[in-house]
C-alpha positions as a Markdown table, in Angstrom:
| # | Residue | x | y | z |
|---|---|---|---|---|
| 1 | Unk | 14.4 | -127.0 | -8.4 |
| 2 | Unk | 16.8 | -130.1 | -10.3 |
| 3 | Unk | 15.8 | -131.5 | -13.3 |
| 4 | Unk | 13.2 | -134.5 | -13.7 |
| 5 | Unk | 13.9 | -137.8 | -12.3 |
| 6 | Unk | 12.3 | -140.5 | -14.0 |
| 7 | Unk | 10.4 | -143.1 | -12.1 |
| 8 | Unk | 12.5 | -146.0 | -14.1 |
| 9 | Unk | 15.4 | -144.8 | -12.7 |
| 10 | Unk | 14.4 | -144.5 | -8.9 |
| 11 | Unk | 12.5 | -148.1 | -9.3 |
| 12 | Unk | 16.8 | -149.5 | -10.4 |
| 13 | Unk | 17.7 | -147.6 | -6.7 |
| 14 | Unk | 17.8 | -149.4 | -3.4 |
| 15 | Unk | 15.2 | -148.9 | -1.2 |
| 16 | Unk | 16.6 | -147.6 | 2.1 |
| 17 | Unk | 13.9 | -146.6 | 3.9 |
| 18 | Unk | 10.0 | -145.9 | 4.4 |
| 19 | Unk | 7.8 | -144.2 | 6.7 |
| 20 | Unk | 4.5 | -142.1 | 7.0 |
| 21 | Unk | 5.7 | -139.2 | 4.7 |
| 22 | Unk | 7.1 | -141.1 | 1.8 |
| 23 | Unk | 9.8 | -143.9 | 0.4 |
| 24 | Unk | 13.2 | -143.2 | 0.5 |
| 25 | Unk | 16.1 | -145.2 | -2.7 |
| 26 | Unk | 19.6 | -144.7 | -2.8 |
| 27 | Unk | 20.5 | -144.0 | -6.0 |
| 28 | Unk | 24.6 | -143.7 | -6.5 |
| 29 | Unk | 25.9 | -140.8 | -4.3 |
| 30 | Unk | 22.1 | -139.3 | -3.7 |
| 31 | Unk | 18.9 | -140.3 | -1.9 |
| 32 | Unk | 15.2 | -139.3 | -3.5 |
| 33 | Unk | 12.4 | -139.6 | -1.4 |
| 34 | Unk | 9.5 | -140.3 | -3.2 |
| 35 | Unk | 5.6 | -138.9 | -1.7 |
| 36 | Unk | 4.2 | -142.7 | -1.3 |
| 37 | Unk | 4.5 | -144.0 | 2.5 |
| 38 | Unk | 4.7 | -147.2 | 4.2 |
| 39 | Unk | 1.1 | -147.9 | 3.6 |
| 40 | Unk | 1.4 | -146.8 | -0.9 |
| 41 | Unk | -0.7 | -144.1 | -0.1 |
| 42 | Unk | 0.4 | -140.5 | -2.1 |
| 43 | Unk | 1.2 | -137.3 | 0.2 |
| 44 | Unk | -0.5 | -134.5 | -0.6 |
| 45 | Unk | 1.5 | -131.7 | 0.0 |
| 46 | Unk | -1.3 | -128.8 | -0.3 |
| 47 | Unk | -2.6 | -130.5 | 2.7 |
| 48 | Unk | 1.0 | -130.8 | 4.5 |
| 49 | Unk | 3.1 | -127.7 | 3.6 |
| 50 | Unk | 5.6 | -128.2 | 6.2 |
| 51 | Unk | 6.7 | -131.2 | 4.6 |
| 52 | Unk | 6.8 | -129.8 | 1.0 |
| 53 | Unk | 10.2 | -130.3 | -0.6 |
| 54 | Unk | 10.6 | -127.0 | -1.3 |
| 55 | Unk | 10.5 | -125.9 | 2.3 |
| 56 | Unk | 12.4 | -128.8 | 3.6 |
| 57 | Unk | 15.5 | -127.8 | 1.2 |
| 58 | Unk | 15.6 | -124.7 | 2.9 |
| 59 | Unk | 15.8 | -126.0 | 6.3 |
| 60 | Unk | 18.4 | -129.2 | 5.7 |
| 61 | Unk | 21.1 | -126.8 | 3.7 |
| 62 | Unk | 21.1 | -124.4 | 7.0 |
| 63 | Unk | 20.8 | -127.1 | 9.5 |
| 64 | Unk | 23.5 | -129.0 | 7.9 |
| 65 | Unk | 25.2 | -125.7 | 6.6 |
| 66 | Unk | 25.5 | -127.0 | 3.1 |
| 67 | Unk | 24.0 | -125.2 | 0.7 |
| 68 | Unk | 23.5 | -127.8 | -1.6 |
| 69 | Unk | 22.9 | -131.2 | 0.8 |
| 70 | Unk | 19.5 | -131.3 | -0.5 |
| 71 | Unk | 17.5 | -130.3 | -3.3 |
| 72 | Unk | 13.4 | -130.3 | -4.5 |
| 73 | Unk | 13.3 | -132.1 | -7.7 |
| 74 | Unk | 10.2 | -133.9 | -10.2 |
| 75 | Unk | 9.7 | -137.5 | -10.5 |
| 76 | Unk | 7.9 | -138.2 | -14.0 |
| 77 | Unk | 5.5 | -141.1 | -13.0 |
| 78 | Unk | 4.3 | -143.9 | -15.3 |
| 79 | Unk | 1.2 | -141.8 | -16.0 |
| 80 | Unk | 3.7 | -138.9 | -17.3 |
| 81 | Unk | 2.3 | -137.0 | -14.4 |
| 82 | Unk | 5.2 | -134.5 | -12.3 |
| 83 | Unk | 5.3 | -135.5 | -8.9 |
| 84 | Unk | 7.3 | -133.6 | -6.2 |
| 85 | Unk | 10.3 | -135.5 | -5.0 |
| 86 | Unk | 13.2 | -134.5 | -2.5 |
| 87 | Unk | 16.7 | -135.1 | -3.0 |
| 88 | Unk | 19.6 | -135.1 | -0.5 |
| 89 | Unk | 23.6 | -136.4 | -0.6 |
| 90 | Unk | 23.5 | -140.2 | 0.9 |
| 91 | Unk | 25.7 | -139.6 | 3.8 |
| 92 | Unk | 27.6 | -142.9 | 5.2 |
| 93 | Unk | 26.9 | -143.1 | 8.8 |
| 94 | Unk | 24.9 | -143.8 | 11.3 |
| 95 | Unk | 21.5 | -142.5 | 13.1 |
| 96 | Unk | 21.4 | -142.0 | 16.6 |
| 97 | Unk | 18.7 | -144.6 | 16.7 |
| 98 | Unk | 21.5 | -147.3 | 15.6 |
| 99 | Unk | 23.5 | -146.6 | 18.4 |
| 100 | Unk | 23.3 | -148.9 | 21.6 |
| 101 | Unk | 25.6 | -146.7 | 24.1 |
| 102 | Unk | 22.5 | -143.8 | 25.8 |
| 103 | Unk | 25.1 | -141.6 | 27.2 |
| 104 | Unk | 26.6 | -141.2 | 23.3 |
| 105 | Unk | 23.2 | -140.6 | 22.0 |
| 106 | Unk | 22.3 | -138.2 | 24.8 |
| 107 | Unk | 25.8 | -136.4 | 24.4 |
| 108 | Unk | 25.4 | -136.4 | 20.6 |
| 109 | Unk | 21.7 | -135.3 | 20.2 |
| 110 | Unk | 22.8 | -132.5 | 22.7 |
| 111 | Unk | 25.7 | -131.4 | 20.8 |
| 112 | Unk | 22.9 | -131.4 | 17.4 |
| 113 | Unk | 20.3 | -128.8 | 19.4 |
| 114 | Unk | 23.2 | -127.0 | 20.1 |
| 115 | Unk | 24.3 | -126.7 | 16.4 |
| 116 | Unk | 20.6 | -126.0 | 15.2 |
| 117 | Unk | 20.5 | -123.4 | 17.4 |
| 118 | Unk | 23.5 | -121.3 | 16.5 |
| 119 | Unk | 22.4 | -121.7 | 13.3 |
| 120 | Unk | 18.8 | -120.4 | 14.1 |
| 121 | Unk | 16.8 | -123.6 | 13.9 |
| 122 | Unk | 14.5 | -125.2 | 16.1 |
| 123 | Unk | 13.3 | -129.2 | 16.2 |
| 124 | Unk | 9.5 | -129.7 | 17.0 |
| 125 | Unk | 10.3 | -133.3 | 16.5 |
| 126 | Unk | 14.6 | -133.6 | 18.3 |
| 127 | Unk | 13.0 | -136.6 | 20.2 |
| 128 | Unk | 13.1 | -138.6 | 17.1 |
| 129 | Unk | 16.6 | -139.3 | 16.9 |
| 130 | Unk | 16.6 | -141.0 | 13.8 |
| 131 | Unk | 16.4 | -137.9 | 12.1 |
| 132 | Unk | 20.0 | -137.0 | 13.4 |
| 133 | Unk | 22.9 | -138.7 | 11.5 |
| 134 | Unk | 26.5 | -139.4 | 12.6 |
| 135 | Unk | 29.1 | -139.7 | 9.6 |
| 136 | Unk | 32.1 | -141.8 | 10.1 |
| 137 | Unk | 34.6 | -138.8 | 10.6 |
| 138 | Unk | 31.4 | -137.7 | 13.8 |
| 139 | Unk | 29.8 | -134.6 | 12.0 |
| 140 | Unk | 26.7 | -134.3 | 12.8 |
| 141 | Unk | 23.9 | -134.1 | 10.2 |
| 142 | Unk | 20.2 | -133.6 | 10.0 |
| 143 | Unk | 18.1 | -135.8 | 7.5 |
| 144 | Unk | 14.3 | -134.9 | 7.9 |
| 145 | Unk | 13.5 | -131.4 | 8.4 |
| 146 | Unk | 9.4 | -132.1 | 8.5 |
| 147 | Unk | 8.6 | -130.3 | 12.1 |
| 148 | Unk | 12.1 | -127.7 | 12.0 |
| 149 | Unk | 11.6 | -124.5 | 12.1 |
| 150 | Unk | 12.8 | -120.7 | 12.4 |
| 151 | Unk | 14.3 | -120.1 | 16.3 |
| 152 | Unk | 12.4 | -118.2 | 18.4 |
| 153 | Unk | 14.8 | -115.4 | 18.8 |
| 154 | Unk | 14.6 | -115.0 | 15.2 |
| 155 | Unk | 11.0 | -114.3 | 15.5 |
| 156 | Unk | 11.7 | -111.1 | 16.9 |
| 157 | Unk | 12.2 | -109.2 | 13.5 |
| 158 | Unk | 10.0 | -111.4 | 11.5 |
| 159 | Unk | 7.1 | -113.3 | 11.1 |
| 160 | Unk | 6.9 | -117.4 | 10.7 |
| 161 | Unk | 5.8 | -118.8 | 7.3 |
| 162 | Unk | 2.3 | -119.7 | 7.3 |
| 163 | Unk | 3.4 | -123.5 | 6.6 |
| 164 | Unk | 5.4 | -123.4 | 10.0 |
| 165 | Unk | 2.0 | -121.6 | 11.4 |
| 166 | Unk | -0.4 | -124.4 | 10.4 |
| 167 | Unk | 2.5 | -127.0 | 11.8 |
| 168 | Unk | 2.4 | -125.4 | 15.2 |
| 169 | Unk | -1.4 | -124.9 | 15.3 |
| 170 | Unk | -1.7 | -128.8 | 14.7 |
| 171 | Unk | 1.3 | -129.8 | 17.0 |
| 172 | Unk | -0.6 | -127.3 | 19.9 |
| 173 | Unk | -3.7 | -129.5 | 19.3 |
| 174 | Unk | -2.3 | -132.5 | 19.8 |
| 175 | Unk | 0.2 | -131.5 | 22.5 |
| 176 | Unk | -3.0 | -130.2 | 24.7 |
| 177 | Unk | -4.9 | -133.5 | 24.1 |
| 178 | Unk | -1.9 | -135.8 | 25.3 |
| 179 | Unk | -1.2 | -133.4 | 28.1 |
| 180 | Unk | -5.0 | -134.1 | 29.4 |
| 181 | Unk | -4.9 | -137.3 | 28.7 |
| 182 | Unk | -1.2 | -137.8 | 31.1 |
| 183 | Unk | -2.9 | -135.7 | 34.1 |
| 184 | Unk | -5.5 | -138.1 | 33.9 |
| 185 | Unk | -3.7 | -140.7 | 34.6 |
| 186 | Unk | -1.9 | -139.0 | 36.9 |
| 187 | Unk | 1.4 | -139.1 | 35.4 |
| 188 | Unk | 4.1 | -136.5 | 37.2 |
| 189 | Unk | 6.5 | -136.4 | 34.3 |
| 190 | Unk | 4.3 | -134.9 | 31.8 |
| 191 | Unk | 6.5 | -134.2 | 28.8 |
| 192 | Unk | 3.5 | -133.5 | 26.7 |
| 193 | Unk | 2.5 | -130.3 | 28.9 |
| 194 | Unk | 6.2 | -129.5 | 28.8 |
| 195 | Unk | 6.0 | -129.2 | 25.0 |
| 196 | Unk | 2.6 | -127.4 | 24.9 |
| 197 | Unk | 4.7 | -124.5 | 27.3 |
| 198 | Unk | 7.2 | -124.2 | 25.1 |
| 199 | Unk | 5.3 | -124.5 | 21.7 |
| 200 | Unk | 2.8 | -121.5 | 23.3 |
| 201 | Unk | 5.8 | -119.3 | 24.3 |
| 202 | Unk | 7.5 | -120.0 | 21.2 |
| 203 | Unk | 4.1 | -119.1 | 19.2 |
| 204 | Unk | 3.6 | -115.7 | 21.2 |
| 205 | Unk | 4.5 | -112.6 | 18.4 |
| 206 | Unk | 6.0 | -109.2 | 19.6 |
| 207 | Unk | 3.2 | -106.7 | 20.3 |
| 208 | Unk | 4.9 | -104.0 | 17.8 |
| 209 | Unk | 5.6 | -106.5 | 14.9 |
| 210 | Unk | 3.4 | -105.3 | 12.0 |
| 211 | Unk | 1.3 | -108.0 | 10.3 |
| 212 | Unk | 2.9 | -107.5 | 7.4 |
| 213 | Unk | 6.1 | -108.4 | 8.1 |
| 214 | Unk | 8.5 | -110.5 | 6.4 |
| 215 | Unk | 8.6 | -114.2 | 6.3 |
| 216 | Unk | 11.5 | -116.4 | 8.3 |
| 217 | Unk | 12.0 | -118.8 | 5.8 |
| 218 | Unk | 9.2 | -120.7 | 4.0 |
């Protein structure tokens, strides 16, 4: 974990982004994102492991196959209370969401599965293509690792972490209730029910893998 960041000096940063997990400032050759979202409300992460900076670390330096693109960190806040805060390298591009041509963004967000996958990964959330980053030089990098997870061909020898467990338990919920909700309406191209086949196969453990197996990442 780095060293404390204090609030003073993320409040002199830009402000570059901000959404339902937190605030994101660039600050020189780094970004911090900060636990308050769009709406000022704190994240608790006890009640949101998956996002945790601690776990997401993990996930960005093997997605992006850097062991040090990102980092959890403290913010000090005015109260003199330590609050978790994530770190990654600012990275000059831009995300699939800023492009305009949909056979580049298709081509490209392919070409990013692909990469997770060698390196092991799955992407609950690959629709969201602003979480997938094109440099000016075209390497590919992830930015939000939230919903990534272990591969399911690495589950063979080990278990998931039970923050990726309580992630998929929610997603399954919600998956099933959007299913239900497309077939009544009737909707042939439900994605949702799609997802929910995939998340359940994914989910299914070998038969002769002991319960006390060891984790796949945090």
């Amino acid at each position: 974990m780095g060293k404390s960041i204090n609030q003073h000096v993320i409040a002199k940063g830009k402000e570059i982004g901000r959404g339902c997990y937190g605030s994101a400032f660039k600050i020189g050759a780094f970004v911090v994102k900060i636990p308050c979202n769009k709406d000022k409300v704190w994240i608790d992460f006890a009640a949101l492991p998956n996002a945790h900076p601690v776990r997401t670390q993990y996930y960005l330096n093997r997605a992006n196959d850097e062991p040090d693109f990102a980092r959890a960190g403290v913010m000090t806040n005015k109260h003199g209370d330590s609050v978790d805060v994530f770190v990654t390298k600012y990275i000059v591009g831009s995300t699939l969401e800023d492009l305009f041509d949909d056979e580049e963004v298709y081509r490209l967000r392919t070409k990013a599965l692909m990469q997770l996958d060698a390196r092991g990964l799955f992407m609950h959330d690959a629709d969201v293509i602003g979480n997938i980053l094109v440099d000016r030089d075209g390497r590919i990098y992830f930015i939000d690792a939230d919903q990534m997870v272990i591969a399911q061909r690495q589950r063979l020898t080990c278990a998931p972490s039970f923050a990726t467990e309580e992630l998929e338990a929610v997603l399954e919920i919600q998956y099933q209730a959007m299913a239900k909700r497309a077939m009544k309406r009737c909707r042939r191209d439900n994605d949702y029910l799609r997802r929910l086949s995939a998340l359940r196969a994914m989910r299914v453990q070998p038969t002769a893998m002991d319960i006390t197996a060891a984790r796949c990442g945090p």
